[in-house]
N, C-alpha and C positions, 0 to 999 in steps of 0.2 A: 921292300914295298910295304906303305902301310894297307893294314887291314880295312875293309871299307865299313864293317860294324865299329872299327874300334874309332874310325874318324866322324862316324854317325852320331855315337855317342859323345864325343869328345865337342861337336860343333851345338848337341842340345843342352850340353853342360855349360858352354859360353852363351845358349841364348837364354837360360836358364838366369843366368848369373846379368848379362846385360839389361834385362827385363824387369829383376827384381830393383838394380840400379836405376830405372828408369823411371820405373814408379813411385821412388821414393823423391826422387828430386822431382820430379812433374806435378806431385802430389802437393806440392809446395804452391804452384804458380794458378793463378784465378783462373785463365782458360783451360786448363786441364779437362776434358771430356765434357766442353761447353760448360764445364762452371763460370756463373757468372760475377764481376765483382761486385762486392756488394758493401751499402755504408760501414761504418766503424768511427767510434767513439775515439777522442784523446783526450778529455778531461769529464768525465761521466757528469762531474758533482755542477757543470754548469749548462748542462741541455737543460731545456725548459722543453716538459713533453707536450703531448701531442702529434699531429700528422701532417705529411705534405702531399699536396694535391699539385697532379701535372698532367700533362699529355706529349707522349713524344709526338716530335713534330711528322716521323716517319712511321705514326701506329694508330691503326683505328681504337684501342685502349686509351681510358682516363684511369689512372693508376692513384691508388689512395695507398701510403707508405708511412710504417711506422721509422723509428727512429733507428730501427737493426735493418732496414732496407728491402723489411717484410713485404708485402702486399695485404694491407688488411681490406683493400676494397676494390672493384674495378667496376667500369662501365664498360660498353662496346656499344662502336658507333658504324655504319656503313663505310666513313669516308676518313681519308688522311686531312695530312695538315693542320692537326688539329693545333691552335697557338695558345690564346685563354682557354681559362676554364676555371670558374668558380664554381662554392657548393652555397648552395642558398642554405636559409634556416630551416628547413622542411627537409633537407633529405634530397632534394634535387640538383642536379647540374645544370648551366648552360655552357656551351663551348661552340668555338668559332671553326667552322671547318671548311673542306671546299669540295664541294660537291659536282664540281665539272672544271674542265680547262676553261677561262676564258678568255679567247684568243686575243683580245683587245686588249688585255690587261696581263702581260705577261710580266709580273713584276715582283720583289720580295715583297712575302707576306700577303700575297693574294688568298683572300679564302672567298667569302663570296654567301654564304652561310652562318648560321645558328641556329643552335639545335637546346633543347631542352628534355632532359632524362630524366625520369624518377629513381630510385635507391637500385631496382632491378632491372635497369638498362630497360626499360619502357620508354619509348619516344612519346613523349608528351605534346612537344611543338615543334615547327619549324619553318623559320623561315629564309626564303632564298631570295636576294639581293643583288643580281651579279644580268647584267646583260648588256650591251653592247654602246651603254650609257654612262652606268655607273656598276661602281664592284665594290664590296665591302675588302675592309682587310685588316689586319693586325687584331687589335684591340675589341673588347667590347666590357661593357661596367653594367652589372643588373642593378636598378635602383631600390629605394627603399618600399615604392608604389606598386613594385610589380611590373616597370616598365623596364625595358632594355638600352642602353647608349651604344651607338655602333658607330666606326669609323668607316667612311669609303672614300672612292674616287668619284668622282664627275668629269667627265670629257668637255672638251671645250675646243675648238677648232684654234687653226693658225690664225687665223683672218679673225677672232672673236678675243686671241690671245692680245695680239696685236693694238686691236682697238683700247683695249684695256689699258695700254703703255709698257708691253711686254716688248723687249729687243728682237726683232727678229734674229737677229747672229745666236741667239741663245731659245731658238727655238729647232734644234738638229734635228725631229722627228716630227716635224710639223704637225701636233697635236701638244695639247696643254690639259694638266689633270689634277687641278685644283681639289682639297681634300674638303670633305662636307661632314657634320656631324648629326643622325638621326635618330628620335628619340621612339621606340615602337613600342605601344600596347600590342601584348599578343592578343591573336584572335582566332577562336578555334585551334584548328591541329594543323593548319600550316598557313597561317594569314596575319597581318601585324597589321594595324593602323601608325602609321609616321604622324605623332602627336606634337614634335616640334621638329624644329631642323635649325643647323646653323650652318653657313659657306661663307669659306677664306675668300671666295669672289667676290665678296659683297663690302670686301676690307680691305681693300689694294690702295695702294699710293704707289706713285713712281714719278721719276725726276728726270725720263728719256727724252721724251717725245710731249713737247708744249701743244699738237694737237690733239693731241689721243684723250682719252678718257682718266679721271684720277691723276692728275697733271699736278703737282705741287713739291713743297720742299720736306722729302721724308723725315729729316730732324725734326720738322715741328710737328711731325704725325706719331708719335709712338705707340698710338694705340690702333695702329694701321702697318698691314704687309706690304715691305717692297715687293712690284711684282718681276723684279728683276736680279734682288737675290736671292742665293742659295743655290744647291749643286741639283742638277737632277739623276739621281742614281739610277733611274731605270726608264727609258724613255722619256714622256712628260710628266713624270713625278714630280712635281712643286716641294712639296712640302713632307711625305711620305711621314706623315702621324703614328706610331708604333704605340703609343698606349694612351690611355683616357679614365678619368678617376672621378670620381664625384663628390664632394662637399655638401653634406646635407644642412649643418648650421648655415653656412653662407649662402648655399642652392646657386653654387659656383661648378664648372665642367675643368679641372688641368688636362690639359695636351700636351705631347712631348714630340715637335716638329722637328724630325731629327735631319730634315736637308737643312734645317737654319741654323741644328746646333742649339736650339731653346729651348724653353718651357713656355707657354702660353696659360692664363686661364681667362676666361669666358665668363660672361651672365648665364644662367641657365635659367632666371628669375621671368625672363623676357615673353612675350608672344613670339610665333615664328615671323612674323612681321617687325616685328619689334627686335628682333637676330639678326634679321636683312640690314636695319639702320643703323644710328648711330644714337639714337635716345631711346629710351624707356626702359624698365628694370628697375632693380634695388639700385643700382648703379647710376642708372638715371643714362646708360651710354650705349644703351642699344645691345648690340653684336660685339660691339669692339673691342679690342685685347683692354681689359683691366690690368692686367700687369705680364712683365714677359724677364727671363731671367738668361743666363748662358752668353749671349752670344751680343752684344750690344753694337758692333757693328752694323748689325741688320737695319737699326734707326740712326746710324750715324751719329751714336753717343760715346763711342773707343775706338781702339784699334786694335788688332791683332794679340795685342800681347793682353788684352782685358777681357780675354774669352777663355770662359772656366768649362764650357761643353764640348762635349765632340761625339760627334751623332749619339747621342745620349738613349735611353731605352725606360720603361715604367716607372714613369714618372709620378708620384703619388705623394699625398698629405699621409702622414703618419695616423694611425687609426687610437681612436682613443682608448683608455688606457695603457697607452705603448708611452714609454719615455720617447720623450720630442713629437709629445701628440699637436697635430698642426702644425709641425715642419712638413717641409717636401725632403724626400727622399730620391735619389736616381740612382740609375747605374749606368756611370760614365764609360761608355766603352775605348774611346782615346782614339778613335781615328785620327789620323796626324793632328797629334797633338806634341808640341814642340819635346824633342827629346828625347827619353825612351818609349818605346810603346808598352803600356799598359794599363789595364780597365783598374777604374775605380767607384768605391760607394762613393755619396757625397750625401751630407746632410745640411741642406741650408735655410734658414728663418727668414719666410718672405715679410715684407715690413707691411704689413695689415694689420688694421686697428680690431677693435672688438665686433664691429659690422663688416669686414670682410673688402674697409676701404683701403687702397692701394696707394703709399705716397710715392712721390714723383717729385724730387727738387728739379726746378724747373734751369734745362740748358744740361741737364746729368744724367747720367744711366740710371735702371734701377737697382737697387741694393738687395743683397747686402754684398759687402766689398768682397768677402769672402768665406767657406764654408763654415758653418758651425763643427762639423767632424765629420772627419773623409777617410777614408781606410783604401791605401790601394794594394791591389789584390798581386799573386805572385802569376797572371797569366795574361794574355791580352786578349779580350773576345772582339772580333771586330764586327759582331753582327748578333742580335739576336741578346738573350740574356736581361736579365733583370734581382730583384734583392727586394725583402718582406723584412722588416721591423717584426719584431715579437714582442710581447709583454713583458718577457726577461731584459728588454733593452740591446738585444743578442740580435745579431743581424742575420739574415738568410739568403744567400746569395746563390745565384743560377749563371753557372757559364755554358751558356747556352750552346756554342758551336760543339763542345765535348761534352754536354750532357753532365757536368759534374759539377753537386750540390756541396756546398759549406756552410760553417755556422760559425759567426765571427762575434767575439763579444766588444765590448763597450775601449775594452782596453787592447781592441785589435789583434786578441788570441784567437788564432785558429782551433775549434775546441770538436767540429766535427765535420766528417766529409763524407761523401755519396758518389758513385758513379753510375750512373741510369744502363743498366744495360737491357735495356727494352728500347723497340724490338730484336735489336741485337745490338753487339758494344763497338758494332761501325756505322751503325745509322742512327745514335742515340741522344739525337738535336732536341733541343726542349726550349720554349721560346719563355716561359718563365714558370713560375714555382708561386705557391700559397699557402701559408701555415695554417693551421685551426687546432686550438685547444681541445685537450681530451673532452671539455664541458660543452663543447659547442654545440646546440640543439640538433644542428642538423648532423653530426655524427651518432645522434641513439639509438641509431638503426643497429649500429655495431654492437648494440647489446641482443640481438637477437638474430644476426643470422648464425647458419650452422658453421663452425669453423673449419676451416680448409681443409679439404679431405686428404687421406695420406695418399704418398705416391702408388700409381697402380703397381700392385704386386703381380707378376709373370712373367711370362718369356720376353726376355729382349731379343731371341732371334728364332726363326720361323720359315716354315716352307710356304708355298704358295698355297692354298684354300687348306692347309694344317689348321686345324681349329684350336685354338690356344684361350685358356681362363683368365681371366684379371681379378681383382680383388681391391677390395678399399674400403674405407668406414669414414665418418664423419663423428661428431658429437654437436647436436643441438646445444643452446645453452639456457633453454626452457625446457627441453625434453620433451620436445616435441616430434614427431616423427619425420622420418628425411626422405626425401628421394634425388636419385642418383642421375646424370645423365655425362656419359661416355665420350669424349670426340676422338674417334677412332686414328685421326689424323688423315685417312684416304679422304676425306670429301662427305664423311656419313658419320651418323652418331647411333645411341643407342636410344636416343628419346627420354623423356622422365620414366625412371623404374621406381616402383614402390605403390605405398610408402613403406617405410623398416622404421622398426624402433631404433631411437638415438643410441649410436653408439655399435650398431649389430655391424662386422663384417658383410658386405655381399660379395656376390662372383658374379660375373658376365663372362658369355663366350662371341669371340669372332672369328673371323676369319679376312684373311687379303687375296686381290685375285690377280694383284704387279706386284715385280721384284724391285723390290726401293727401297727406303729407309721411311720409317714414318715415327712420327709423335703423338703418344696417346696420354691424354691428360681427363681428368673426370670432375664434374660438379657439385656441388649440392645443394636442395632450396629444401628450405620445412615446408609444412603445412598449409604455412599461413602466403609464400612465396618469397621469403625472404633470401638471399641466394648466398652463399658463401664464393669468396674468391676462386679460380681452378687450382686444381694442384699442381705439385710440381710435378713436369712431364718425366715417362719414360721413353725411352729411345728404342723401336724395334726396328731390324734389319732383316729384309728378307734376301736372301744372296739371288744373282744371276746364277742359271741352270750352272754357266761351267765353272762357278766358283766353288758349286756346294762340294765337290772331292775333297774339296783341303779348306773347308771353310775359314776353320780356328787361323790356320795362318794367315791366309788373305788378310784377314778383320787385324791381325796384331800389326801388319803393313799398313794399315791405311793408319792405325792408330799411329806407328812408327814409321815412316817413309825409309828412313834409314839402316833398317833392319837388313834390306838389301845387300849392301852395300857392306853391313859389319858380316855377315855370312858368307860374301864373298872373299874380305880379309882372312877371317880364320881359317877357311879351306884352302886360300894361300899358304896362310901361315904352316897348316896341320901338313901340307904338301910338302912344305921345303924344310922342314923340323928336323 
């Protein structure tokens, strides 16, 4: 009979030994004790630095990331869904979020909001858009004036669709939700004046119904929407607009109408009167598409096999100084699109003269035949996603459904890549990505707040009201003095502590009064309010009463599930030896 010391020992010497095995190979793998993954370089010598600006689509976070996958900067907002999100030249954000359900508008890309941040997550402005009429969604473009571009819906009854020369058979949800574009001055702290407006309603053609309204032969309309094609993806989605760009030389709108499959651009030159018709502008044409690209069936100038889009996503003029400054740029996402499925860049040269006019061979599509440079990518995003031109000519690409960022050059090398794991790396949806040079006015905030405080130093496991110390420091990078504040992770913090001179260690004590697991993570802002990122959290664990006898092991099962199971083999084993 064996000894029961000598098999005691014999079974800690195998968990000894499987343990030390286990950490070394787990040690390896990114989720290992919630580490997250994080970007990484493959050709260092062709980043062009600077930072990327996003929002997961499932985080009330706007995350400002260097090029190691840092966090050099964050905003916090009340609400999810956040889609855009730009940083003005001052230091401010706007982003698109959605502030309530709204039941009429249950559809991708509903937000309903926009919201305006200073450097220190101060809510500046805000305004809300969304009621039982109309609902903002996707996109929004801050202009050079200080005014906002926002995309919505507009409701429109069966009986209003109809009259228009809408098919009934292609009306399944008996509602119609033609897309509007609206141009808001902010006003005060949560009020916009709508200084222009444009509606796709006001630009229909159709070729159904010789009673109805808008009765004519769509070939000869190209600068008008069939109201009778295009898919509707979510109820009465028309035309489901996913992003919007601005052209300040030509004071031209691009839309990327991704139920038609196109690109659209607009007067922006016009009165909102003058948006409604079909005269007045630079253009001299009113409201109506100047030029439209992708999908040319829509005007009965191809067929099938002469459509380069497939619900296409930010759609935008290349910014100047970028090589292919004034091309359009997209990211094709490939919905059935003939063949294999996969997303791609495109870059194509719309044929506009030096005033921003659009030619048209008359009885043809519009040009050009085909892209100037297309890169397609090695994944398929069927939703969501978009790609930023840089000043290096290096492309930046967002696949959006897996939150994973890349960086393609001219010559179609993959040179870097990112995977978002924020808020965590299974809900890490990102609806697009923004570059901005280390020079860019509105990042010189980052030359003075305090840098990211170190992780809290203390207990990661604890009894219930045990009072336990934590520790952490920052450094100003004016030297300026700091103050500290704590998120305990229960629901409570510690409030601003201080100030402490830059760079001094402090201590805080707390205590917890439930047995759980919590995440305690700390701040820091100087003097002046400038706020540093939070740091990286630590994880405390407070066991259940009947855990605490044998704590150490419990915690080494959760960490290992398997442990069971190998403890059970060797006292097998150690038995029949």
């Amino acid at each position: 009979m064996i000894n029961g010391r000598k098999i005691y020992n014999h079974i800690h010497i195998y968990l000894i030994f499987i343990l030390l095995f286990l950490i070394i190979i787990l040690s390896f793998s990114p989720s290992f004790f919630g580490k997250n993954l994080k970007g990484f370089s493959i050709n260092n010598k062709d980043i062009f630095p600077g930072y990327i600006l996003f929002t997961p689509e499932y985080s009330t976070e706007t995350l400002l990331i260097d090029r190691l996958g840092d966090v050099y900067h964050s905003w916090d907002s009340r609400y999810l869904q956040g889609m855009a999100v730009y940083l003005l030249e001052n230091g401010d954000i706007v982003r698109s979020c959605l502030p309530f359900i709204n039941p009429k508008f249950i559809s991708g890309g509903i937000t309903g909001c926009v919201e305006k941040y200073d450097w220190n997550s101060t809510l500046l402005w805000e305004f809300v858009y969304s009621n039982d009429q109309y609902c903002l969604h996707h996109d929004i473009e801050p202009m050079p004036n200080g005014n906002i571009l926002m995309v919505g819906w507009e409701v429109k009854s069966k009986e209003e669709a109809i009259q228009k020369g809408r098919d009934p058979n292609l009306l399944p949800y008996n509602e119609f939700w033609p897309d509007h574009v609206i141009e808001v001055e902010p006003n005060g702290i949560n009020g916009g004046n709508i200084v222009w407006e444009w509606h796709v309603w006001n630009h229909l053609i159709q070729d159904y119904d010789s009673s109805k309204d808008n009765y004519g032969n769509v070939a000869d309309y190209p600068e008008l929407i069939d109201i009778n094609f295009g898919r509707l993806p979510f109820r009465g989605d028309f035309n489901h607009i996913n992003s919007i760009d601005y052209n300040e030389e030509f004071d031209q709108i691009l839309l990327s109408a991704s139920a038609q499959s196109e690109i659209w651009v607009i007067d922006h030159s016009t009165t909102t009167e003058e948006a409604a018709g079909h005269t007045g502008g630079n253009s001299g044409k009113g409201g109506d598409i100047l030029y439209r690209w992708g999908n040319p069936i829509s005007y009965r100038a191809g067929t099938y096999q002469d459509k380069m889009l497939f619900t296409q996503h930010d759609a935008q003029w290349i910014e100047p100084n970028c090589p292919g400054e004034g091309n359009i740029l997209v990211f094709n996402n490939g919905n059935n699109r003939p063949g294999q499925d996969y997303s791609s860049i495109d870059e194509l040269v719309p044929p506009a003269d030096a005033y921003g006019n659009y030619y048209l061979e008359p009885d043809t599509k519009y040009g050009p035949e085909d892209f100037l440079w297309s890169y397609e990518t090695d994944f398929y995003a069927n939703h969501l996603s978009g790609v930023h031109r840089i000043e290096s000519g290096n492309s930046l690409i967002c696949n959006g459904p897996f939150g994973r960022f890349s960086e393609v050059n001219a010559e179609k090398e993959i040179i870097w890549k990112y995977t978002n794991p924020y808020p965590n790396i299974y809900q890490n949806n990102v609806f697009k990505i923004r570059h901005y040079t280390s020079d860019y006015p509105g990042l010189i905030n980052l030359l003075y707040q305090p840098i990211k405080p170190s992780t809290p130093n203390g207990p990661s496991s604890a009894l219930v009201n045990e009072v336990c110390t934590y520790s952490t420091s920052s450094i100003d990078p004016q030297d300026n003095q700091v103050f500290y504040k704590f998120d305990w992770g229960d629901g409570t913090n510690s409030g601003w502590l201080g100030p402490y001179p830059s760079g001094k260690e402090i201590a805080v004590n707390h205590t917890w009064e439930i047995e759980m697991s919590y995440i305690i993570k700390v701040r820091a802002k100087d003097e002046f309010g400038y706020l540093s990122v939070w740091s990286d959290p630590l994880n405390l664990n407070i066991p259940r009463l009947k855990e605490r006898s044998n704590y150490y092991s419990i915690n080494l099962f959760k960490f290992f599930p398997d442990f069971k199971n190998f403890i059970f083999i060797i006292e097998f084993l150690l038995e029949n030896h």
